[in-house]
C-alpha positions as CSV (number, residue, x, y, z in Angstrom):
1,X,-26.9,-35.3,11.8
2,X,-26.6,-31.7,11.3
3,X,-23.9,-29.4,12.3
4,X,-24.8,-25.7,14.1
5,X,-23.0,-23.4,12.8
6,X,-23.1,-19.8,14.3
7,X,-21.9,-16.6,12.8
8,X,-18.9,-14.9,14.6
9,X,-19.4,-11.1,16.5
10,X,-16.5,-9.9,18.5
11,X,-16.6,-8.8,21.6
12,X,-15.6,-5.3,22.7
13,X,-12.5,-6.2,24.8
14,X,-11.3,-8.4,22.2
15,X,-10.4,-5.9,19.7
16,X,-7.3,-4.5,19.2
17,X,-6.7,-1.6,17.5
18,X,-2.9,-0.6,16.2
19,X,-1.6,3.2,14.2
20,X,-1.2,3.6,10.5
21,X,0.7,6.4,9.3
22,X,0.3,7.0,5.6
23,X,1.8,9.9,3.4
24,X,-0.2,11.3,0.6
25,X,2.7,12.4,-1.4
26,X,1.6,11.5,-4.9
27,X,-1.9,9.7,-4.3
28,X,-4.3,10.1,-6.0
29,X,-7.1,11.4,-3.7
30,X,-10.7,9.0,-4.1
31,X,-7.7,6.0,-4.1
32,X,-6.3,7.0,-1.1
33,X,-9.3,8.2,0.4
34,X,-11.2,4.5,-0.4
35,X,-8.1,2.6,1.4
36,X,-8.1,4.4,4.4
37,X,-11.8,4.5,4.9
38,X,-11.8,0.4,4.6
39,X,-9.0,0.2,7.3
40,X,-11.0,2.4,10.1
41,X,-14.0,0.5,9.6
42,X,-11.8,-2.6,9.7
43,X,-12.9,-4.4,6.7
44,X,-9.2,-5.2,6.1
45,X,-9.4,-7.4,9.4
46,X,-10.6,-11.1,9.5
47,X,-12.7,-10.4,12.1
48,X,-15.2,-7.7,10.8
49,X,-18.2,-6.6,12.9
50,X,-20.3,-4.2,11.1
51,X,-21.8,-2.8,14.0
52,X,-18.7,-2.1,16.4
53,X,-15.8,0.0,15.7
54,X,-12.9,-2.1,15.1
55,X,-10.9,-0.3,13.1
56,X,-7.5,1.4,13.2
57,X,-6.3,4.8,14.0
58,X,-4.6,6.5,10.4
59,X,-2.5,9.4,10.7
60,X,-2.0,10.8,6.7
61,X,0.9,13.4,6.2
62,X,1.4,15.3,3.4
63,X,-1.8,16.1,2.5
64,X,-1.1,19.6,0.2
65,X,0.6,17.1,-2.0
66,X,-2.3,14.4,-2.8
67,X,-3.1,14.4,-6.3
68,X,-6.0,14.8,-8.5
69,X,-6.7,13.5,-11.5
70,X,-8.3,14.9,-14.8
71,X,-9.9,18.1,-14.5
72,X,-10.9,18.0,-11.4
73,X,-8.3,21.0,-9.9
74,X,-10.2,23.5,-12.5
75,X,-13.9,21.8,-11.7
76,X,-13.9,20.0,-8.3
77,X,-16.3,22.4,-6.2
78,X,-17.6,22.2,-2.8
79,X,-21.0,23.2,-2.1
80,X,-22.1,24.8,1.7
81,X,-25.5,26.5,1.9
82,X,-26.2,29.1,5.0
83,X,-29.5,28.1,5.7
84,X,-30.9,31.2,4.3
85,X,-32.9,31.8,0.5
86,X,-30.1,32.3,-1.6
87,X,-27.2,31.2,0.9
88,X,-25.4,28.9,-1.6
89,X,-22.1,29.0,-1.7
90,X,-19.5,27.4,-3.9
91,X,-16.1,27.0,-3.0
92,X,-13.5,25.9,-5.6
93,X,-11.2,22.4,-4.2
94,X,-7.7,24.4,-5.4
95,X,-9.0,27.4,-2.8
96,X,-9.6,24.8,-0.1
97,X,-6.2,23.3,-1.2
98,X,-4.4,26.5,-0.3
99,X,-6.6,27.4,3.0
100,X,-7.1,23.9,4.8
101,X,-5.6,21.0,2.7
102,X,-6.7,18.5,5.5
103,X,-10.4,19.1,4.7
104,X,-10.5,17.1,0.9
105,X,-9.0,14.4,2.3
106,X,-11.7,14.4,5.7
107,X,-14.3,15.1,3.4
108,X,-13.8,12.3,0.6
109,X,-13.1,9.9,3.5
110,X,-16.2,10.7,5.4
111,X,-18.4,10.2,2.6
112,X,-17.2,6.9,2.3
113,X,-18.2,6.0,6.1
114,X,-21.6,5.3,7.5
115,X,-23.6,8.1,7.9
116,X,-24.6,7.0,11.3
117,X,-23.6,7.2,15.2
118,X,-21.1,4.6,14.1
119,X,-19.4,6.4,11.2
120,X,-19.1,9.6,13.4
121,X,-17.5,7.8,16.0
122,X,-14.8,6.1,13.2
123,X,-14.1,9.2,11.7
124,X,-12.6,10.6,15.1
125,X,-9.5,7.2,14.2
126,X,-8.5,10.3,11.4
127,X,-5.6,12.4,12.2
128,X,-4.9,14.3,8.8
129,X,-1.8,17.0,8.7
130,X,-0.7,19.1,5.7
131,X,3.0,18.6,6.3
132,X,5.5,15.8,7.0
133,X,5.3,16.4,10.9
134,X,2.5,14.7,13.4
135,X,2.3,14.4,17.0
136,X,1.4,11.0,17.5
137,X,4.9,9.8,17.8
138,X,3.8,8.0,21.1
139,X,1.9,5.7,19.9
140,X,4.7,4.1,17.6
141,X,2.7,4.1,13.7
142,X,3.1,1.8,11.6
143,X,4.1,2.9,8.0
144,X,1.5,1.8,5.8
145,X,2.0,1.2,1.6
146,X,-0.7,2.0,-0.1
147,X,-1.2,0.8,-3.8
């Protein structure tokens, strides 16, 4: 006597996807980043699917005021190239912090999401603002604690 067992896939009308608002006041930024990353892919969800998107929409505030620890203000750089000989270009994280805070925290998020049609398509559940205001009062978020 044997028993079949079969391996669980949900279906695409099954899923139910809510809001998270988080606020990055005081995170530290590869924590946060890591956190939010597993919640829109849905790995915090007993029903995982790696190959649909079952995650949940995150809104973060406050993202001026994550944190960064060690050195990393001083040595953190990002690195563009233009495509051209000689077109590097290096941009320092505490000039990106003033300009376009919302860009660390899409950036260290992103690299922590496939690198496939299925991690662009998760990335778009990402609504980061550098202030306290968002407007995706609508949909009702729910507050999220992170560590």
């Amino acid at each position: 006597m044997s028993i079949r067992q079969t391996t669980f896939s949900i279906k695409e009308s099954e899923i139910q996807k809510k809001w998270y608002l988080v606020d990055a006041e005081g995170k530290v930024l590869g924590r946060l980043a890591t956190e939010v990353a597993s919640i829109l892919r849905g790995k915090n969800k007993p029903t995982f699917t790696p190959h649909m998107d079952m995650g949940d929409n995150v809104i973060i505030i406050n993202a001026k005021k994550v944190l960064l620890t060690g050195s990393k203000s001083e040595d953190k750089e990002y690195f563009t190239h233009s495509r051209y000989p000689g077109g590097k270009k290096f941009t320092n994280i505490k000039k990106i912090m003033s300009e376009k805070p919302e860009f660390v925290i899409e950036h260290a998020v992103w690299g922590m999401l496939p690198k496939t049609k299925l991690g662009r398509k998760i990335i778009k559940n990402l609504k980061v603002y550098a202030g306290p205001e968002h407007p995706h009062k609508a949909q009702t978020p729910e507050v999220l604690d992170l560590r």
